[in-house]
BAKE-102099 format. One line per 8 residues: for each residue z negated, y negated, x negated of N, C-alpha, C, O. Coordinates in Angstrom, 3 decimals, m for minus. Layout:
REM residues N
Z:Y:X:Z:Y:X:Z:Y:X:Z:Y:X | ...
END
This chain:
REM residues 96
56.937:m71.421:m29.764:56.200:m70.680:m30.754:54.921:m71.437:m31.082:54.781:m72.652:m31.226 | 54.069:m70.518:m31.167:52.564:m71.272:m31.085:52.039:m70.673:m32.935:52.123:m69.501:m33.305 | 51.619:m71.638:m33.657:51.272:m71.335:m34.888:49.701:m71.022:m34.867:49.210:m71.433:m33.816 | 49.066:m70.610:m35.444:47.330:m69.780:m35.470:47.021:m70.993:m37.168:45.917:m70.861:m37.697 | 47.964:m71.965:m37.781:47.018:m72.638:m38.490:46.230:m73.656:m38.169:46.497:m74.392:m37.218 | 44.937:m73.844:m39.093:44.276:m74.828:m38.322:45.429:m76.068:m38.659:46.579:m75.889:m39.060 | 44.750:m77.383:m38.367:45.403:m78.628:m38.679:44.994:m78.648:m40.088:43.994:m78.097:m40.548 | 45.991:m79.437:m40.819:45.660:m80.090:m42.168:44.392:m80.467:m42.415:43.544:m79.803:m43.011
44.284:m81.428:m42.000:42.123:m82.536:m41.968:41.404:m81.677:m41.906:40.375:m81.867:m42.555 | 41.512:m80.040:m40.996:40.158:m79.408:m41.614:40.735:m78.818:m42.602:39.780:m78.556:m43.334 | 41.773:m78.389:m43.169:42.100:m77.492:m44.204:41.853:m78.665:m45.471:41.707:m78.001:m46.497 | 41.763:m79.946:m45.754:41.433:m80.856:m46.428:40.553:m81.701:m46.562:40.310:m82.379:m47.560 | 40.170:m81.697:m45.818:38.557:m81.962:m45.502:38.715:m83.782:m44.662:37.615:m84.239:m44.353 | 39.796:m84.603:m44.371:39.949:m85.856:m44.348:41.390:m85.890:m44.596:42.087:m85.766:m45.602 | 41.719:m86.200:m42.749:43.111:m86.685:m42.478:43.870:m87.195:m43.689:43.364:m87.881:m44.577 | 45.092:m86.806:m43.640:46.372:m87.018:m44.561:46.724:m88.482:m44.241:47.106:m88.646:m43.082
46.674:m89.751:m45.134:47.221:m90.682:m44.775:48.736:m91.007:m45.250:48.934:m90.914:m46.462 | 49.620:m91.307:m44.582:51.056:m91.976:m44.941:50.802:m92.255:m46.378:49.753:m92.840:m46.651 | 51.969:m91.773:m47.755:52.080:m92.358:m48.723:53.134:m93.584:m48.086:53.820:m93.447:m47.073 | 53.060:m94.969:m49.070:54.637:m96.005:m48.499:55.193:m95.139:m49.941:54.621:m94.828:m50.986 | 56.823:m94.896:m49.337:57.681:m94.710:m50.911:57.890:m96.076:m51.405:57.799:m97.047:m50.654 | 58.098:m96.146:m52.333:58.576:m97.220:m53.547:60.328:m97.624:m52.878:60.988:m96.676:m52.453 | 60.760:m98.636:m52.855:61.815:m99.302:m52.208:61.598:m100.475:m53.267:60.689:m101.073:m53.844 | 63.491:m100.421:m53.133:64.281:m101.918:m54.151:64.494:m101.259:m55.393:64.519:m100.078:m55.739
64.695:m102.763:m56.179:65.273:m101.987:m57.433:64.038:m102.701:m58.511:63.321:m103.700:m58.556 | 64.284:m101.664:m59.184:63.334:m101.788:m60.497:64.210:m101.325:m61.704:65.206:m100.602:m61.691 | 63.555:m101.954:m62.791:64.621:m101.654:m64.394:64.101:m100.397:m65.016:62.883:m100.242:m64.916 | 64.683:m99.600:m65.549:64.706:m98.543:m66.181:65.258:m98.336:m67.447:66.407:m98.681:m67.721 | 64.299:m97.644:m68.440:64.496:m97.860:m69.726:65.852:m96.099:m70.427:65.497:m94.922:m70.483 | 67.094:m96.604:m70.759:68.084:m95.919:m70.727:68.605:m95.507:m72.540:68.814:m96.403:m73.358 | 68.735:m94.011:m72.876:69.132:m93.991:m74.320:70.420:m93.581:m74.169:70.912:m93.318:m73.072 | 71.111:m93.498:m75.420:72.095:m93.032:m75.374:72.192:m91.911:m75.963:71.478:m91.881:m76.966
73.066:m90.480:m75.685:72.876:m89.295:m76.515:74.203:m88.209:m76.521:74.514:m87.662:m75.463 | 74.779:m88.001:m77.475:76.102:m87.425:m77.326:75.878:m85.733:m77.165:74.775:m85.193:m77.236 | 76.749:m85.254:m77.009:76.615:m83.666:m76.543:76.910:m82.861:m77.850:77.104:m83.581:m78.829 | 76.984:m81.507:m78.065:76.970:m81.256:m79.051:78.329:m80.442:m79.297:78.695:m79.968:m80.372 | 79.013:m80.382:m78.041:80.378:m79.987:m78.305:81.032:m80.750:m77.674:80.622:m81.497:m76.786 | 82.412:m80.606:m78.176:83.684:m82.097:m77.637:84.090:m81.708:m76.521:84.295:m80.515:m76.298 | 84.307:m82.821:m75.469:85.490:m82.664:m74.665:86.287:m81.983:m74.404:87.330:m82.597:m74.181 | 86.397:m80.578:m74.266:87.932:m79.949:m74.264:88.801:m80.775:m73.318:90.010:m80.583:m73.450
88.318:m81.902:m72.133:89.838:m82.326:m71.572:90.306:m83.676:m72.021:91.002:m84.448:m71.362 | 89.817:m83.866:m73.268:89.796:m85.134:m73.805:91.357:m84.721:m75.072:91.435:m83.857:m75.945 | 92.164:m85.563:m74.713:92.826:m85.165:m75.614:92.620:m85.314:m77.562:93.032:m84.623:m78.494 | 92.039:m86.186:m77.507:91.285:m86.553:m78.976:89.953:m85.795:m79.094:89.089:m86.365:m79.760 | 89.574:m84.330:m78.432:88.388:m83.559:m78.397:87.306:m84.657:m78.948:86.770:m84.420:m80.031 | 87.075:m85.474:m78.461:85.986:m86.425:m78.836:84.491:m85.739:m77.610:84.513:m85.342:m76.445 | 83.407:m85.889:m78.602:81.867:m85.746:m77.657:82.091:m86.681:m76.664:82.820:m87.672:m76.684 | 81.268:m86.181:m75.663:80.945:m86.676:m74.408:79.229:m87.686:m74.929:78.196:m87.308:m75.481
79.637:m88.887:m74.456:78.454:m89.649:m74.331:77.259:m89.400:m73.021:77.693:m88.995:m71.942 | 76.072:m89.608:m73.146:75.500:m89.318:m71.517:74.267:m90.490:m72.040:73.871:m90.653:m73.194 | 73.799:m91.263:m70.733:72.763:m92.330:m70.504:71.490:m91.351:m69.824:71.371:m91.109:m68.623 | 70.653:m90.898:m70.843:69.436:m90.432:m70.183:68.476:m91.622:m69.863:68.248:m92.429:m70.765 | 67.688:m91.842:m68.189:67.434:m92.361:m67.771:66.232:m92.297:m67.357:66.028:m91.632:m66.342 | 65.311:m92.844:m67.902:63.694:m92.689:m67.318:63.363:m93.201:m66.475:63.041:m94.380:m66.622 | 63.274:m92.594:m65.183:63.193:m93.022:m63.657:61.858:m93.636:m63.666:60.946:m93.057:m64.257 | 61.571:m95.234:m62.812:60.586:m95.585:m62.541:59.651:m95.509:m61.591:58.536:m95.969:m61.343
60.633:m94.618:m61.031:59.958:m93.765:m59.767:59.505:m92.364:m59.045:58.853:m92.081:m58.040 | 60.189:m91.630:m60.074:59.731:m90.366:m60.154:59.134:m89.622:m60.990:58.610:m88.523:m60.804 | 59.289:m90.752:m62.704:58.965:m90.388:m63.929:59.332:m89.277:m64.646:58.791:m88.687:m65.582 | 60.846:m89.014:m63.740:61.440:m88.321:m64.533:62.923:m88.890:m65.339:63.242:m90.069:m65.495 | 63.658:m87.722:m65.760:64.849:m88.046:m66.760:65.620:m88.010:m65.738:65.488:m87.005:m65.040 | 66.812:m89.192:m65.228:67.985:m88.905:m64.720:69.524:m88.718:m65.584:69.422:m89.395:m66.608 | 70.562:m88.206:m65.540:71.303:m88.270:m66.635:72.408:m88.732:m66.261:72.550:m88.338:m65.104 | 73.384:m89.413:m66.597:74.510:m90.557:m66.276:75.727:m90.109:m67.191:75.422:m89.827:m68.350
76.991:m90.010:m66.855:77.828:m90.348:m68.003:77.922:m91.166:m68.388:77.856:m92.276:m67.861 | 78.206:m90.730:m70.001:78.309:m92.526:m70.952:79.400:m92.892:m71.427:79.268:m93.914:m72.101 | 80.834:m92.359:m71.356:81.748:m92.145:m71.721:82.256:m90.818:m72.658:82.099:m89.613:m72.457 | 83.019:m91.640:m73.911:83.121:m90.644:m75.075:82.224:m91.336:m76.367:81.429:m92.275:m76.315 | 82.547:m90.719:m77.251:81.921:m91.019:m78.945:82.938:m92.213:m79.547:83.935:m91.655:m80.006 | 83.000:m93.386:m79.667:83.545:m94.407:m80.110:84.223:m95.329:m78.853:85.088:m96.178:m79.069 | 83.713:m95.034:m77.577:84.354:m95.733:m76.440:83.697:m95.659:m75.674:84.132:m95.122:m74.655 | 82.145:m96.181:m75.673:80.943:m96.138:m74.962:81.511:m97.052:m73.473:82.153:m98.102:m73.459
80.903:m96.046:m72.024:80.818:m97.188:m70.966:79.089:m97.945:m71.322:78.145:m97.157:m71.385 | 78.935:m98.840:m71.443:77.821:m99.218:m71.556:77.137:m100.194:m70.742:76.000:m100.666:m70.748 | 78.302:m100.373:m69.954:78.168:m102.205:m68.782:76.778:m101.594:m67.992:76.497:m100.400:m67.886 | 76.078:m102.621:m67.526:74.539:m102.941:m66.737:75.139:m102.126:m65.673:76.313:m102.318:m65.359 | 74.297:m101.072:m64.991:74.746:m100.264:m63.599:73.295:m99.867:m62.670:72.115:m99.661:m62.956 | 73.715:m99.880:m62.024:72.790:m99.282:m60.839:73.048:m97.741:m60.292:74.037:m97.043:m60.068 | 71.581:m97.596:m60.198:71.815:m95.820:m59.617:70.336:m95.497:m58.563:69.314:m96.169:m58.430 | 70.618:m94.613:m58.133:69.293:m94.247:m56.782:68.539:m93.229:m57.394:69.275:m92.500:m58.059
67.218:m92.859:m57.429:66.477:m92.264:m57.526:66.430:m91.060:m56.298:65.774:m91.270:m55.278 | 67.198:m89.765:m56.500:67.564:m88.382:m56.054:65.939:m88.285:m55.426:65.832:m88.373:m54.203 | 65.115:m88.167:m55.968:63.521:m87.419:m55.382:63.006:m88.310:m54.910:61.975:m87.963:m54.333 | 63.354:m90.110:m54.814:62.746:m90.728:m53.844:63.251:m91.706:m53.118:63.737:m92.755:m53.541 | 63.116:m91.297:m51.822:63.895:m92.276:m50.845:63.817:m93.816:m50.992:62.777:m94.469:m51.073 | 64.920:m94.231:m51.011:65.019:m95.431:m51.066:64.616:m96.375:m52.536:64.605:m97.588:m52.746 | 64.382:m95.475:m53.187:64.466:m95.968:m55.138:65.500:m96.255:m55.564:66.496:m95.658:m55.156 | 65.581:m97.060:m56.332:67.229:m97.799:m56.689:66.498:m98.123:m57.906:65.352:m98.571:m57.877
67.276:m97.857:m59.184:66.755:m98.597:m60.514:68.065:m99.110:m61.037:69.057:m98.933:m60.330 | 68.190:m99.729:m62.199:69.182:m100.461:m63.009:68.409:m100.416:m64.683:67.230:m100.640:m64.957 | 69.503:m100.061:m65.582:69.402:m100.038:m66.854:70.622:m101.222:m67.618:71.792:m101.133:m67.989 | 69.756:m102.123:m67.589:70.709:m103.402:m68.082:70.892:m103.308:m69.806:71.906:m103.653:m70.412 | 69.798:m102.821:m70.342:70.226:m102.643:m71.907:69.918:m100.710:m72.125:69.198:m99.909:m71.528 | 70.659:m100.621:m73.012:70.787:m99.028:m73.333:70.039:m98.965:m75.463:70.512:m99.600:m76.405 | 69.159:m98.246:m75.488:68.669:m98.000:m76.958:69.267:m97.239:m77.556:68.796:m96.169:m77.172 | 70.196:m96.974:m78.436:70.740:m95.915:m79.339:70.076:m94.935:m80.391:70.774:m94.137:m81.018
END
């Protein structure tokens, strides 16, 4: 199959150069925020905790479970950045 577009460089005026993606890990600043209805499989219907995560690489929100409401997971963790290859961040302290 033969396509009829031109190339990119004239449709842009100046060849497309390689972005490098962002690779390794970098720290990411993490809150904590409970849900607004409980658990139904929690037997103590306790809220669900969640770690919203401000990606340093996509600059967006990633969202994490945080446990429940009085039994926070809170330990230092690592997670990958979904929209960019090879992004890895870590949230060692969490802000309430």
């Amino acid at each position: 199959m033969k396509t009829t577009a031109p190339p990119a460089d004239a449709l842009f005026g100046a060849r497309a150069e390689a972005v490098e993606q962002p690779r390794g890990l970098a720290p990411a600043v993490a809150r904590l925020v409970t849900t607004r209805t409980p658990d139904t499989t929690d037997p103590e219907q306790r809220r669900l905790l969640l770690l919203v995560v401000h990606c340093p690489y996509c600059d967006c929100q990633h969202i994490h479970s945080g446990g429940h409401l009085g039994a926070p997971r809170l330990c230092p963790r690592n997670s990958r950045c979904v929209g960019t290859q090879g992004g890895t961040y870590y949230f060692p302290a969490v802000q309430q």
